[in-house]
C-alpha positions as CSV (number, residue, x, y, z in Angstrom):
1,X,64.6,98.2,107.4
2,X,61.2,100.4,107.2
3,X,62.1,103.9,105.4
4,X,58.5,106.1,105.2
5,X,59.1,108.7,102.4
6,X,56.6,111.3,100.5
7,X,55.2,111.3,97.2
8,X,52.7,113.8,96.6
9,X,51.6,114.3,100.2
10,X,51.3,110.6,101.2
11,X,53.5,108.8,103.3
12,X,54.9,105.5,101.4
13,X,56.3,102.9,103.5
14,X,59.1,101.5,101.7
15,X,61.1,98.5,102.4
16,X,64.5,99.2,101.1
17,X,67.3,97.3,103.2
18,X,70.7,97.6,100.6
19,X,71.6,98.4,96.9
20,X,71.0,95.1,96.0
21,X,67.8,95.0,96.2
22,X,67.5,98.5,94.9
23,X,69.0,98.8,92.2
24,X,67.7,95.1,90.2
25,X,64.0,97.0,91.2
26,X,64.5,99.9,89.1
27,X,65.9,98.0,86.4
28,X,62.9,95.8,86.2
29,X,60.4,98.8,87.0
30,X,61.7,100.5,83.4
31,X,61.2,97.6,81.9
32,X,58.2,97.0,82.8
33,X,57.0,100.6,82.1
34,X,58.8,99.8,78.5
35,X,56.1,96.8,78.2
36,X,53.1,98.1,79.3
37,X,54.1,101.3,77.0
38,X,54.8,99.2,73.9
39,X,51.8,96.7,75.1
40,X,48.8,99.7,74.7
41,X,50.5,100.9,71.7
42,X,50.4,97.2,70.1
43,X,47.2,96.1,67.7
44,X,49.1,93.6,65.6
45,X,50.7,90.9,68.3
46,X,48.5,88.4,70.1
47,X,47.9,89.2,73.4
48,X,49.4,85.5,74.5
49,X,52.4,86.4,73.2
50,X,53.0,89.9,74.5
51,X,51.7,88.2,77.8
52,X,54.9,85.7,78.1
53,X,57.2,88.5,75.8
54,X,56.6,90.8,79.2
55,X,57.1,88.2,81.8
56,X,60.5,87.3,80.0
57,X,61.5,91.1,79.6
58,X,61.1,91.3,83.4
59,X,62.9,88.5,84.2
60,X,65.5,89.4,82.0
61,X,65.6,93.0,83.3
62,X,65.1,91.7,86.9
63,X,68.4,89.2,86.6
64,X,70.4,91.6,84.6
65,X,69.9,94.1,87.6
66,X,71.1,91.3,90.3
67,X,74.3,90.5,88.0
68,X,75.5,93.9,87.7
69,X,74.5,94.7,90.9
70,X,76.9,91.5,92.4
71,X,79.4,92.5,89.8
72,X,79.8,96.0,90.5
73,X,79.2,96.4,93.9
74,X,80.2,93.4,95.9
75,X,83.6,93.8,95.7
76,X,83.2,98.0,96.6
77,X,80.9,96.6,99.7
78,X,83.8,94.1,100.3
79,X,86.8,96.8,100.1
80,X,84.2,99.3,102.4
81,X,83.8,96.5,105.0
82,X,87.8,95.9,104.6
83,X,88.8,99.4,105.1
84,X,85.6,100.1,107.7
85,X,88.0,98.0,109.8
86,X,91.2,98.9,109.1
87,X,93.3,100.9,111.8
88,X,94.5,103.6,109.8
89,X,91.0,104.8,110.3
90,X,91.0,108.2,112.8
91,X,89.8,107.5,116.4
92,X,86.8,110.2,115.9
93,X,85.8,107.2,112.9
94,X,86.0,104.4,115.3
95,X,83.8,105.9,117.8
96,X,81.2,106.7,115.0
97,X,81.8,103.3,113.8
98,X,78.3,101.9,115.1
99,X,76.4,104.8,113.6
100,X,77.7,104.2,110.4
101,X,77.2,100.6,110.4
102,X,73.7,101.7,110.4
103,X,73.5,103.6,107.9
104,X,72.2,102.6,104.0
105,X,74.7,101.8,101.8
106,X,74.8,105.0,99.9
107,X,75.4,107.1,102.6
108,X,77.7,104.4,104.3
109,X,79.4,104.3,101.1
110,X,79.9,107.9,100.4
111,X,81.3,108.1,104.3
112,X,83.7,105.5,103.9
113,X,84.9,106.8,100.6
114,X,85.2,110.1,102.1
115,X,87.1,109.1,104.5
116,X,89.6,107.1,102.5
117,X,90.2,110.4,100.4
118,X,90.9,112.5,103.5
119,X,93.5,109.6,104.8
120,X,94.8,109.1,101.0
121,X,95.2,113.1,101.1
122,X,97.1,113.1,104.5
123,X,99.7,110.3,102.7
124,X,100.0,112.3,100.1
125,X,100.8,115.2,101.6
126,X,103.5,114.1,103.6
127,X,105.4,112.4,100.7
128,X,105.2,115.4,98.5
129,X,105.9,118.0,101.0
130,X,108.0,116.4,103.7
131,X,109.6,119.5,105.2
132,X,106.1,120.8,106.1
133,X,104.4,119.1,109.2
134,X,100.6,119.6,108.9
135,X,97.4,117.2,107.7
136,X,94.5,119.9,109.1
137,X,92.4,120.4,106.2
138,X,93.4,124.0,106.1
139,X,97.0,123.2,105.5
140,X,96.2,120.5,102.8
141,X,94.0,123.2,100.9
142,X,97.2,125.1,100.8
143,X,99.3,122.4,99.7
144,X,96.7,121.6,96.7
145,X,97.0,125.3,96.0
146,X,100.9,124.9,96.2
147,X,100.2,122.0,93.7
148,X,98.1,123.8,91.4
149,X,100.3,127.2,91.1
150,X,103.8,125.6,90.9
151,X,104.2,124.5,87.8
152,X,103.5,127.9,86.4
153,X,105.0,131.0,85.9
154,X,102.3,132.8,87.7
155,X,103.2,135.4,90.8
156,X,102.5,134.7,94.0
157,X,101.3,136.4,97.1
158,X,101.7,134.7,100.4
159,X,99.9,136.2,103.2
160,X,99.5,135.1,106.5
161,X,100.5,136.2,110.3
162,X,104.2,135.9,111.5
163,X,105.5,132.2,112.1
164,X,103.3,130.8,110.4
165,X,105.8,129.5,107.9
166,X,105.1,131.9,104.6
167,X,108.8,131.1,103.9
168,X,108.5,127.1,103.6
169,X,105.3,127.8,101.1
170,X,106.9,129.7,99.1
171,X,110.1,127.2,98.7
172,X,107.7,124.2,98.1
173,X,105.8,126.7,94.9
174,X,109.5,126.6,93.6
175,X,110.3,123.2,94.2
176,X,107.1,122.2,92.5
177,X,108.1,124.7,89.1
178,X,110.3,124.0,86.3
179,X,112.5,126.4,88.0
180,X,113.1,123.2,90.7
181,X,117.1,123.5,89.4
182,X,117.5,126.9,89.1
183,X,118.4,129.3,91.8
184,X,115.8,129.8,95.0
185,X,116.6,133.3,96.0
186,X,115.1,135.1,99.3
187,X,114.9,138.5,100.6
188,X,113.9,139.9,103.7
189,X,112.5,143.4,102.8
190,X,112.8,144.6,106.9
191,X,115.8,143.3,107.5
192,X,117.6,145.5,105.4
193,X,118.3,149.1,106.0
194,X,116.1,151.3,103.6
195,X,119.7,152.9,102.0
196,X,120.6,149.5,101.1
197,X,117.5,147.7,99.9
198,X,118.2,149.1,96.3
199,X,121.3,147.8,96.6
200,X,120.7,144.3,97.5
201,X,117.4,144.0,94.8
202,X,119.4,145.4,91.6
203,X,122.7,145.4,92.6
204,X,125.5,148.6,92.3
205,X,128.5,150.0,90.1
206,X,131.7,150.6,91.4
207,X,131.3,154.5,93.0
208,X,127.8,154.2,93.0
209,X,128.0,155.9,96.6
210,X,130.2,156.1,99.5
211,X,132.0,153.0,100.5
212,X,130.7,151.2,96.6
213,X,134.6,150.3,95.8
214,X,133.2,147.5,93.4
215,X,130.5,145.7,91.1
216,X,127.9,143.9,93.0
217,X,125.6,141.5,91.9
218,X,121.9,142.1,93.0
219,X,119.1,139.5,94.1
220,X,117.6,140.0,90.4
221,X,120.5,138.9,88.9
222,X,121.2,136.1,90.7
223,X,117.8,134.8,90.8
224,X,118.0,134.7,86.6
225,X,115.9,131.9,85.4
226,X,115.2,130.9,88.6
227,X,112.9,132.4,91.6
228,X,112.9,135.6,93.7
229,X,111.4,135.2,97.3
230,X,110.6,139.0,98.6
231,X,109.2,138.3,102.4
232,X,107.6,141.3,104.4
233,X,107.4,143.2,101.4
234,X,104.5,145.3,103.5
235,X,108.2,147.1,104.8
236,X,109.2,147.9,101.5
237,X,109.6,151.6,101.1
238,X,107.3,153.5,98.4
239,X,110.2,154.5,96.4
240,X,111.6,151.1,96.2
241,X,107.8,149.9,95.4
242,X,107.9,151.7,92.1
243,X,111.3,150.3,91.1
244,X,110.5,146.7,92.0
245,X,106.7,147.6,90.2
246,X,108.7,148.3,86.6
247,X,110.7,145.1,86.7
248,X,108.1,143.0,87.7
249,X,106.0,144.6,84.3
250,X,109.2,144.6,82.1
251,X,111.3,142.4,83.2
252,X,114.7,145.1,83.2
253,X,116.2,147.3,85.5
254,X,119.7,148.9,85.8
255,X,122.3,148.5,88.8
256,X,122.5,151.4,91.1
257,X,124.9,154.3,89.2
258,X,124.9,152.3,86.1
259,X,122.9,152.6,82.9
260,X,123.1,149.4,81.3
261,X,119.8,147.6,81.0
262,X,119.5,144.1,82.3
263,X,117.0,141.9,80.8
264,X,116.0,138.9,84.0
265,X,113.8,136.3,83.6
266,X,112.6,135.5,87.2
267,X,109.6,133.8,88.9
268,X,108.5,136.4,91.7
269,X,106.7,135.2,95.2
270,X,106.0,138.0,97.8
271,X,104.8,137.5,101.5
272,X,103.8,139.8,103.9
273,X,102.1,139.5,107.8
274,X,100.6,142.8,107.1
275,X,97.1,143.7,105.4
276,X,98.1,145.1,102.0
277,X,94.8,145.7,101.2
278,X,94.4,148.4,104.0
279,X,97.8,149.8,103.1
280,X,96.6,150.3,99.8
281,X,93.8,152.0,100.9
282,X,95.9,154.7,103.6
283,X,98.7,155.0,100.8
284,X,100.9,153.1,102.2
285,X,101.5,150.6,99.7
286,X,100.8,151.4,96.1
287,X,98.1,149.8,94.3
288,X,99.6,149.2,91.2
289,X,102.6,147.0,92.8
290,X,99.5,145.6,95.0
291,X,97.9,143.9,91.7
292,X,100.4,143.2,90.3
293,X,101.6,140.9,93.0
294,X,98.2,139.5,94.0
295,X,98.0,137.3,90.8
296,X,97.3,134.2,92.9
297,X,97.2,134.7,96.6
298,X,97.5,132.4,99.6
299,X,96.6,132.9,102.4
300,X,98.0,131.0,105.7
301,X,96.2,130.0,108.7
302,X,97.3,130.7,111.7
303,X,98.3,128.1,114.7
304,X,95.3,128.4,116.6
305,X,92.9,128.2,113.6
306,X,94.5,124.7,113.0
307,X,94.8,123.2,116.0
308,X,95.1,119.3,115.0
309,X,98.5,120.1,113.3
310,X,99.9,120.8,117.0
311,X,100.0,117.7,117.8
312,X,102.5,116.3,114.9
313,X,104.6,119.5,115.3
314,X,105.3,118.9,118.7
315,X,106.3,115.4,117.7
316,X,108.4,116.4,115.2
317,X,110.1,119.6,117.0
318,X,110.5,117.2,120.0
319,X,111.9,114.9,118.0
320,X,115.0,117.1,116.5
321,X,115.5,118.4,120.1
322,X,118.5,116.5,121.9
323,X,117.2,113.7,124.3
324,X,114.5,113.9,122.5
325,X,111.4,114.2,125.1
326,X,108.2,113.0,125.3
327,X,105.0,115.6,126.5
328,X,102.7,114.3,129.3
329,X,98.7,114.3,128.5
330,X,98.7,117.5,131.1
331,X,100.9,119.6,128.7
332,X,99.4,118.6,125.6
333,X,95.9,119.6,126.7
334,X,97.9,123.2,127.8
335,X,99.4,123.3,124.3
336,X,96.0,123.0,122.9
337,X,94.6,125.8,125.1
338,X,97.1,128.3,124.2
339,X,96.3,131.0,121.7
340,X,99.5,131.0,120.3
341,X,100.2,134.8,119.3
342,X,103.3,133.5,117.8
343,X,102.0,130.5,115.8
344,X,104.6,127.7,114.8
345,X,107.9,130.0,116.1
346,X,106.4,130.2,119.6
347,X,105.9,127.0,119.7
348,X,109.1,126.2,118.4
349,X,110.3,128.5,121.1
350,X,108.6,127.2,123.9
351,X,109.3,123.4,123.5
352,X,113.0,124.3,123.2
353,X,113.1,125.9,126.3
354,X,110.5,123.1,127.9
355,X,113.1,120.4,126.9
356,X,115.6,121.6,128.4
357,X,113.6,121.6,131.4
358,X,112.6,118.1,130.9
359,X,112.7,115.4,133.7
360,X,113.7,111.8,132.7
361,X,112.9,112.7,129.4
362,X,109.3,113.8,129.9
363,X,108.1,117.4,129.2
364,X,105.2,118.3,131.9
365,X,103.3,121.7,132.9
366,X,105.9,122.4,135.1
367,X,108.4,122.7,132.0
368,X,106.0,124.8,130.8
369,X,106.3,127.0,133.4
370,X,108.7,130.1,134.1
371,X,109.3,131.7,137.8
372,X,106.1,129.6,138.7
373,X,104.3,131.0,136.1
374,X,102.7,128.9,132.6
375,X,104.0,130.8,129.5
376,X,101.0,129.6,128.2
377,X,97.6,131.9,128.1
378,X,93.9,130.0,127.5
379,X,92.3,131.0,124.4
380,X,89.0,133.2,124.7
381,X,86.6,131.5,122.8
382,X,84.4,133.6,120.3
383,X,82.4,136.3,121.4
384,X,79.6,138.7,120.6
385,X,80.8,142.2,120.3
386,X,77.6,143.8,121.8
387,X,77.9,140.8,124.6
388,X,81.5,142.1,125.0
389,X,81.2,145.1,124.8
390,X,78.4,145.2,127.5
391,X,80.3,142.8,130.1
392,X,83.3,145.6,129.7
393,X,84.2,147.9,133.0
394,X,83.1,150.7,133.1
395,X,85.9,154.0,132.3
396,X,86.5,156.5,135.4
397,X,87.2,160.2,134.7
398,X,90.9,159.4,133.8
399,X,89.8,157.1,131.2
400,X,91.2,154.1,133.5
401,X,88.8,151.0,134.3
402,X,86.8,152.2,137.2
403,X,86.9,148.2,138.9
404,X,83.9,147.9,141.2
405,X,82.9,145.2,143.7
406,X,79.7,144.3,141.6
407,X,82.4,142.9,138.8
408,X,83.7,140.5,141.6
409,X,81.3,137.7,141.3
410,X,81.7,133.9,140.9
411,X,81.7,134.7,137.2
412,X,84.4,136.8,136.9
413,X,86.8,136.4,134.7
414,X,89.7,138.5,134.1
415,X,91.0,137.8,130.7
416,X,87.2,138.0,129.3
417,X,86.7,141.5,130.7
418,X,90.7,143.1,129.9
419,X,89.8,141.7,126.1
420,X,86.0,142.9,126.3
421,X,87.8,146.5,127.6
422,X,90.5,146.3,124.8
423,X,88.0,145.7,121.7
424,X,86.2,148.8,123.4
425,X,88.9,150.8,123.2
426,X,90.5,150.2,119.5
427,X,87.2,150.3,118.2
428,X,86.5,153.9,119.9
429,X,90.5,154.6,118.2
430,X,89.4,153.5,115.0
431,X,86.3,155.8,114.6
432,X,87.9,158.7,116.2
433,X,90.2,158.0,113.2
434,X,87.5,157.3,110.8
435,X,88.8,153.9,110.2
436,X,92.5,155.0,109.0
437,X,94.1,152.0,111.1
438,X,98.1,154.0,110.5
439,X,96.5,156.7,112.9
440,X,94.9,154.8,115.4
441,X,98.2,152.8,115.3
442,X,99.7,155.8,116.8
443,X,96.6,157.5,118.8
444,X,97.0,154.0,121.0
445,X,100.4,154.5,121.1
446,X,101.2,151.1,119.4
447,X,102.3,149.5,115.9
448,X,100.1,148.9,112.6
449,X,100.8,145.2,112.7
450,X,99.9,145.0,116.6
451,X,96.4,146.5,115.8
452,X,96.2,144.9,112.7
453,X,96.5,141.6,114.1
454,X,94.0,142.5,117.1
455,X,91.8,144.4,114.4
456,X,91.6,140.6,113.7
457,X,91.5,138.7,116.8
458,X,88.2,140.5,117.7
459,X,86.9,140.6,114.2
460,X,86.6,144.2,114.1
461,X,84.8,145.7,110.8
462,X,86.9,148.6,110.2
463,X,84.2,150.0,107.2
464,X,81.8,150.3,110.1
465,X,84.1,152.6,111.9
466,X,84.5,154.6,108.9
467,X,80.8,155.2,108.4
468,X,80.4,156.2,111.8
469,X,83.1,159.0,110.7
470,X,81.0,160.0,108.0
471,X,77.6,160.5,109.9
């Protein structure tokens, strides 16, 4: 094949067709530059002999280059050709498969072995972590990360949106420690009343407080040697914060009402589906507990950032449902148009309830469907704020959209314009509130993590807000 390439301003035209051809060139080209060097420099030899010296340098150069050339990269072109056809390959490969053919061998090469290291990835990721159903890239970049920070000792900080599965993480980082035999303990900071979350961390005397008529044994103790799991610790009230903050520096604490010092040696992972960062910054969190818990962070994507692993997870929810249905084409392509608000739960959720609406075993939009209606919503694809912002109704005297007939076109879409309306208004909230996200929380009448997570759905950048405050 004809390649043209550049050398100081002039167009070459090179014929190079494979590697084996290369490769025994520039062997023999250095030799022969080694010659003519040595050849100039030379007063002593006859010029007879360096004459038949070059000629068998180059021909020695010229057939070492084609043996190591057969010997080294036959069998690689043999095993690239092998697994080139193989059909473990992905689909998206086979219909590239003619394109690639065509390439050169270093780029065909470097494809194929790509390739081979992405499905070698996959393989290994399902052995090692069987419990968790995922092979997008995103979720193998946490697994690697998993990989990486188990063995150690190091604390752990697990972010990422509800249902997203922060928990199974953060049992796979102590399944891949030394800790593997020793007790897995976990806590769900909002799930236990504020009066009792000291009680259930570090444990109580016998009279400690009202209805205390014995010892108990906190989370600390039992997790001794082995790992504490502390989800939602975003809930975590401050006063608690700066308890947990002196244990997680010195390693002691005392039971509530006692005064003996225990001494724990525990592995701590945290998780939250709240933005710790702005906490820290509205004083809702403290920063000291902050650092100390983001040693090593990781964060989890949500469902609809990762939308090849939705496939395998319906497989494999489907698959421990009883009956055990199948999903027509139809609903897939609906599954892969939702949103999903509620990541892997929701979906968990919604293929429970879809099986049990299942017709001779087959799940189809109309199982997706409640009171005639899908549960499902299409995602909004990315947008430009200004563009949004300038395709959003107009606002009557009442502050309500002021819906005219000129919105009413062919183009109209509903969900585009209520979305374009809503990013209007939280940003408007925020800089009203010069960015403090807790007050705009409750000027919109709604919760921190609802606006967080919507602060992030429309990639709102809350510092701009708090400039505008400032001007």
């Amino acid at each position: 094949m004809l390649k043209k390439i550049k050398y100081l301003g002039n167009t070459i035209p090179v014929h190079i067709n494979s590697l084996f051809v290369l490769i025994p060139f520039i062997i023999t080209g250095f030799a022969l530059l080694a010659f003519l060097v040595a050849y100039h420099g030379s007063s002593v030899l006859s010029e007879r002999f360096l004459f038949w010296g070059g000629v068998a340098v180059v021909l020695f150069a010229a057939s070492s280059g084609i043996a190591i050339t057969v010997v080294i990269l036959n069998p690689i072109r043999k095993f690239i050709n092998t697994v080139h056809r193989s059909p473990t390959f992905s689909k998206e490969m086979s219909d590239s498969q003619s394109s690639v053919a065509r390439r050169r061998d270093l780029s065909r090469f470097d494809f194929v072995f790509e390739e081979v290291a992405n499905i070698i990835s996959k393989v290994d990721a399902r052995k090692r972590f069987p419990h968790i159903v995922g092979q997008s890239r995103s979720m193998r970049n946490v697994l690697s990360q998993v990989i990486k920070v188990g063995p150690t000792d190091t604390t752990v900080l697990i972010l990422g949106e509800s249902g997203v599965g922060k928990e199974l993480i953060a049992t796979s980082i102590h399944e891949e420690s030394s800790r593997r035999e020793k007790p897995f303990i976990k806590l769900n900071c909002v799930a236990i009343p504020t009066g009792l979350l000291e009680s259930e961390l570090f444990g109580h005397e016998r009279g400690a407080f009202t209805g205390a008529a014995g010892r108990k044994i906190g989370k600390f103790e039992m997790a001794n040697e082995g790992t504490l799991f502390l989800d939602e610790i975003g809930d975590m009230p401050l006063e608690t914060q700066a308890k947990l903050l002196r244990v997680l520096q010195e390693r002691e604490f005392e039971r509530v009402g006692g005064n003996q010092t225990i001494s724990v040696d525990v592995r701590f992972i945290a998780a939250s589906n709240k933005n710790l960062q702005g906490m820290v910054e509205e004083g809702t969190f403290r920063e000291d507990l902050f650092y100390r818990l983001n040693v090593f962070s990781i964060y989890m994507p949500p469902l609809r950032e990762r939308l090849e692993d939705i496939p395998p997870l319906t497989r494999h929810i489907l698959k421990m449902t009883p009956g055990e249905p199948e999903l027509s084409p139809e609903a897939m392509r609906e599954l892969m148009n939702h949103g999903w608000p509620g990541n892997v739960r929701e979906l968990i959720n919604i293929l429970t309830r879809a099986s049990v609406m299942a017709e001779d075993g087959q799940i189809s939009t109309t199982g997706l469907a409640k009171n005639g209606r899908s549960l499902l919503k299409p995602t909004s694809g990315a947008r430009d704020s200004k563009a949004e912002q300038a395709q959003a109704p107009l606002l009557n005297e009442d502050n309500l959209p002021a819906v005219q007939e000129s919105f009413l076109d062919e183009d109209f879409k509903l969900d585009e314009r209520l979305a374009a309306l809503e990013q209007d208004i939280i940003i408007k909230a925020l800089k009203k509130t010069g960015g403090v996200q807790s007050k705009a929380a409750e000027l919109l009448g709604i919760k921190q993590r609802s606006l967080w997570h919507r602060v992030k759905k429309y990639d709102i950048n809350v510092d701009d807000t708090k400039k505008h405050q400032k001007m």
